[in-house]
N, C-alpha and C positions, 0 to 999 in steps of 0.2 A: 189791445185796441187803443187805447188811454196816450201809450206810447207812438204809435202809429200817427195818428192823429193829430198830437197834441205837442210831442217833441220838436215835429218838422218846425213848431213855430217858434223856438227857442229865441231865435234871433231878433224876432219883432218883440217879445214878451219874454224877458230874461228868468220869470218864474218855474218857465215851462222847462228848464233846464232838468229841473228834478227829475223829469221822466226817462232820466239818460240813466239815473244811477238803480244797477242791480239791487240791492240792496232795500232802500224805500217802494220798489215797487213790490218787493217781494212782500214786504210790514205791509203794505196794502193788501195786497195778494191774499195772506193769513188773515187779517182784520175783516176784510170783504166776505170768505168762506166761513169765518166763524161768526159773521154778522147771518149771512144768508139761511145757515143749519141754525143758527137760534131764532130765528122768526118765521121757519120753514116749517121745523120740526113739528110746534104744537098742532099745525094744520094738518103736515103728513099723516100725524099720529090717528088723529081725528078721523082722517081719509080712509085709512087701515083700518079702525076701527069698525067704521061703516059697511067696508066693504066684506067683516069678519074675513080678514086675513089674518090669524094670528098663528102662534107658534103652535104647533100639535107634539105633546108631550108622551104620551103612550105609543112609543114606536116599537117597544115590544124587544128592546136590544138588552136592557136590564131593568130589570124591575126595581131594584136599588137606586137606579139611575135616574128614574121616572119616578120614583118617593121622593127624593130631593129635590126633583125640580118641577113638583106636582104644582104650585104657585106659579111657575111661569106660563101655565098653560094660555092660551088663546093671546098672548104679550102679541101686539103689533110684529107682526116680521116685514122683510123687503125692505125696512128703513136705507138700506144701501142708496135708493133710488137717491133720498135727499143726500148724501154724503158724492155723488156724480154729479148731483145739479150742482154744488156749489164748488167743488173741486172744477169742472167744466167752465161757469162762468165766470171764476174769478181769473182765471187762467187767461179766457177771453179778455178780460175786461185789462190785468196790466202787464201780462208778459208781449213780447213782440212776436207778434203774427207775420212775422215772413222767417221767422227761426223755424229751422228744420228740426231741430230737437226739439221743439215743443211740440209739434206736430205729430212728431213718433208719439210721443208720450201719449197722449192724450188719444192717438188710434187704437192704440194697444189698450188703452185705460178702458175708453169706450167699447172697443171688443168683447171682451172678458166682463164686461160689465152688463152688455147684454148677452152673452152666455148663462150668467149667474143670474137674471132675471126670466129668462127662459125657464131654467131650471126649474126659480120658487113658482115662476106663473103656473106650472104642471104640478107644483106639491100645494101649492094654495087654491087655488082657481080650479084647474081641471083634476084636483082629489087624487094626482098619481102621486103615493107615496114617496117613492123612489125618486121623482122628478126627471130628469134626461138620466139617460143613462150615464156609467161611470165614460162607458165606451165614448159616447157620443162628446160629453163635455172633455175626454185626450184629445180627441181629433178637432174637435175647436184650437185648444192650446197646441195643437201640433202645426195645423194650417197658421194660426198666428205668429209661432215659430219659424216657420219654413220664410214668411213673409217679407219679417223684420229680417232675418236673415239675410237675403236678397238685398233686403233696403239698407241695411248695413256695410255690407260688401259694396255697394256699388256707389257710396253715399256717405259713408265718413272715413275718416280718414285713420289709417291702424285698423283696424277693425278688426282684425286677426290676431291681434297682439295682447295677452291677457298678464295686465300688470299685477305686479306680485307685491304685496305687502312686506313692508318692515326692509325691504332691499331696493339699493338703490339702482336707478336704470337698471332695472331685472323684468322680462318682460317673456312669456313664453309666447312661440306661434303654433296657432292651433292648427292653422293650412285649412285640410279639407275636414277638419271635424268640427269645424265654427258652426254653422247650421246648425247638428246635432248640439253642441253646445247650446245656442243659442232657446233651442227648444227646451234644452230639461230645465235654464234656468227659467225660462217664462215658466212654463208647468209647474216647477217644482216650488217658485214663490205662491205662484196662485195658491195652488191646494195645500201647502204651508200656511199658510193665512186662513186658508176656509177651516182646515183641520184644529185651528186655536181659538177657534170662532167658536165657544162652547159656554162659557162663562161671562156675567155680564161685564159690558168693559173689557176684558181681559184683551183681545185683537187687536181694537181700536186705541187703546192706549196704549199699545208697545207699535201699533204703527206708525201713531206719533211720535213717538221717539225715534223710529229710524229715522222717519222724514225729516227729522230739526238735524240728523247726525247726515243726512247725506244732501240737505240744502247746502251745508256748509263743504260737503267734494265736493259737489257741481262748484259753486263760489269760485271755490281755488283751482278747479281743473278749468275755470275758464277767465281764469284771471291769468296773464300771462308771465306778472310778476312774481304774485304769489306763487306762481305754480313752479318757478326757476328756482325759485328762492327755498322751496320744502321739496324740490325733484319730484316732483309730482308732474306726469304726461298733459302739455297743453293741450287744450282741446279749441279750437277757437267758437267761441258761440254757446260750448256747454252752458256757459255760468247763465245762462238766460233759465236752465231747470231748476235753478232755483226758486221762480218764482212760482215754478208747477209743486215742488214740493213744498213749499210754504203753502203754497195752493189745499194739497192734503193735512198739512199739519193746521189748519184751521177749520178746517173742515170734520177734521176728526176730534177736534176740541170738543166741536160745536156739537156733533152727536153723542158725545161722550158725556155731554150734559143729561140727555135725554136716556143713553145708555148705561151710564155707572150705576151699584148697584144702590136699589135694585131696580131693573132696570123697565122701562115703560115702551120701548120698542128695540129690536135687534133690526140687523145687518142685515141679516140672508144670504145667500151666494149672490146676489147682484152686488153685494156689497167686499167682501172677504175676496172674493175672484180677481175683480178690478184691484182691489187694493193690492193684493200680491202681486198683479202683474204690471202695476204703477210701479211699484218701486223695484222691480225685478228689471224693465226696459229702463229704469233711469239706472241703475247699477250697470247694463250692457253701452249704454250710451255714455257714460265716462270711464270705463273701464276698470270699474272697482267692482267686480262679479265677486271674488272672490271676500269681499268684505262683507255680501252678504251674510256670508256663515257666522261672521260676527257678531254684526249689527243687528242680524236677522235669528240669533242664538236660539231664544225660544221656541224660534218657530221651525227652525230645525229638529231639537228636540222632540219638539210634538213630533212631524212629521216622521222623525225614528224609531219612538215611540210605539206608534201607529203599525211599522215597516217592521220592529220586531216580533211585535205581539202576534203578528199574523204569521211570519216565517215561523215562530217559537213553537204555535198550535200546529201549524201544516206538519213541523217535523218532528215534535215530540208529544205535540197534545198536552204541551202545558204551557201555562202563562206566564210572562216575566212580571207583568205588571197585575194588579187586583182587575183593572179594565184601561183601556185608551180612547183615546190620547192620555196624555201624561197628567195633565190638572183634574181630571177626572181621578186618576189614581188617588191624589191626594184626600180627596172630597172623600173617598173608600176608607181613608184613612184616618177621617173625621175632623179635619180640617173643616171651619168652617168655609162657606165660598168667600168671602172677601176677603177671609185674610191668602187663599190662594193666589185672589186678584192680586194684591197688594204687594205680595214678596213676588209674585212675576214679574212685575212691572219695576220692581228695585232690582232687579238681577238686569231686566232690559234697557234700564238705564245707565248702569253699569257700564253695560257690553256697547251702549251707544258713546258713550263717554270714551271708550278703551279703542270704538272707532274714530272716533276724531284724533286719537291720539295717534294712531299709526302715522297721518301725516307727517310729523314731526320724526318719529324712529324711524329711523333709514340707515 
């Protein structure tokens, strides 16, 4: 908005210049969401509080599991809600609103984000365990799929063309499995994110690190220079996603205050949903899907984790892991939890670093 507004007057007022460059609005962008989530939070928390929303800890899936995390009981949940206000308005306030890529971003964001509030409203509110069904919350992410899909094809440019890391001008066409494509990756970030949502902190700080590792693709995928220069596909207008993902990377600072451990309110699936499928449509919208599995390492794991342990029992009736997702194995293992947090989040840094660097090997 900031930009819109305020750039057109560049001319009269040579200050107004600023608002031209990606870069400073994006420092804004971060500084605005993590101002927002830090003078938001204690209210939200307070709000939660009130309305006894909190975590329910006796779910009856282990009892080991629910010894350990007998202390979290009745913790604030739903805190997602403030980590979408301030991702949402800061986004408002300095990316450019006639950018089509901010647009996607932030439908998809918003989507998934009331999916994942649906959910906790029917596990907090209306006392259904389970909350939507698993059923119910595919066919969200499937319709959300099918959509971007659509808006994809018909609305940027390549969109069929799925750029391949570490090689230069190497680019696969998907033809007619883009769509299907496009769905397992929205689904597959989402419930990737939701399934690591278990540990305080643990989600939300390795989602900021993708976000700081894929501000910087968008950047150069919409920098026309940079992008010749590291053979990296121009995108014209991408680099405006940067300001959406500084957008999240402040935002998640900012909860990650309230969140670290131990922590004083959680995410919930309004929270975890959105996030996986923010940064799952910003990977489809420059075309680095496949860096996901890098940048996104973690949370693959978990999500493998998760995908064998169940095939493992269906076909032999035994377990690979003590229990899943995978940071729970550890805790089995008597790791304390923060040092669980702690070395995830060193391995996620890692992998974020080692994504930035693909730009460069070619």
């Amino acid at each position: 908005m900031f930009y819109n507004l305020l750039y057109p007057l560049h001319n009269i007022i040579s200050a107004f210049n600023i608002f031209r460059y990606i870069t400073f609005r994006s420092a804004m962008a971060a500084l605005t969401s993590f101002i927002i989530s830090l003078l938001l939070g204690p209210i939200v928390i307070k709000k939660l509080k009130a309305l006894k929303i909190g975590e329910k800890i006796n779910k009856g899936d282990s009892v080991k599991l629910d010894d350990l995390h007998r202390i979290k009981h009745d913790t604030p949940t739903m805190g997602g809600i403030l980590i979408l206000i301030a991702i949402v308005s800061s986004t408002l306030l300095w990316a450019d609103m006639t950018n089509k890529y901010i647009w996607v971003a932030l439908f998809s964001t918003i989507w998934l984000g009331v999916t994942g509030f649906a959910d906790d409203y029917l596990k907090q509110v209306k006392k259904k365990s389970k909350g939507l069904s698993a059923k119910t919350k595919f066919t969200s992410q499937v319709v959300l799929g099918l959509i971007l899909g659509v808006i994809f094809l018909f609305n940027f440019q390549n969109s069929l063309k799925l750029d391949v890391p570490f090689l230069k001008n190497v680019a696969l066409d998907l033809d007619g499995l883009y769509i299907i494509f496009v769905i397992l990756v929205v689904a597959g970030t989402s419930n990737a994110v939701n399934l690591t949502d278990g540990l305080d902190g643990l989600a939300i700080g390795i989602v900021v690190m993708a976000a700081l590792a894929f501000s910087i693709l968008c950047y150069v995928s919409g920098n026309i220079k940079m992008s010749e220069y590291l053979l990296v596909p121009y995108l014209q207008g991408s680099g405006e996603l940067t300001v959406f993902c500084a957008g999240i990377l402040g935002a998640g600072l900012g909860f990650l205050w309230f969140n670290c451990y131990p922590a004083t309110i959680f995410m919930g699936d309004v929270g975890s949903l959105a996030l996986g499928g923010a940064l799952g449509t910003v990977a489809l919208l420059i075309r680095k899907e496949l860096l996901l599995i890098l940048v996104g390492g973690i949370f693959v794991v978990e999500a493998l984790s998760v995908i064998l342990q169940v095939g493992s029992f269906r076909l032999t009736k035994k377990r690979i892991f003590k229990i899943a997702p995978l940071h729970h194995h550890f805790q089995f293992l008597n790791w304390p939890e923060n040092k669980v947090i702690v070395r995830f989040w060193i391995i996620a840094g890692f992998l974020a670093l080692m994504t930035i660097v693909t730009l460069k090997i070619r």
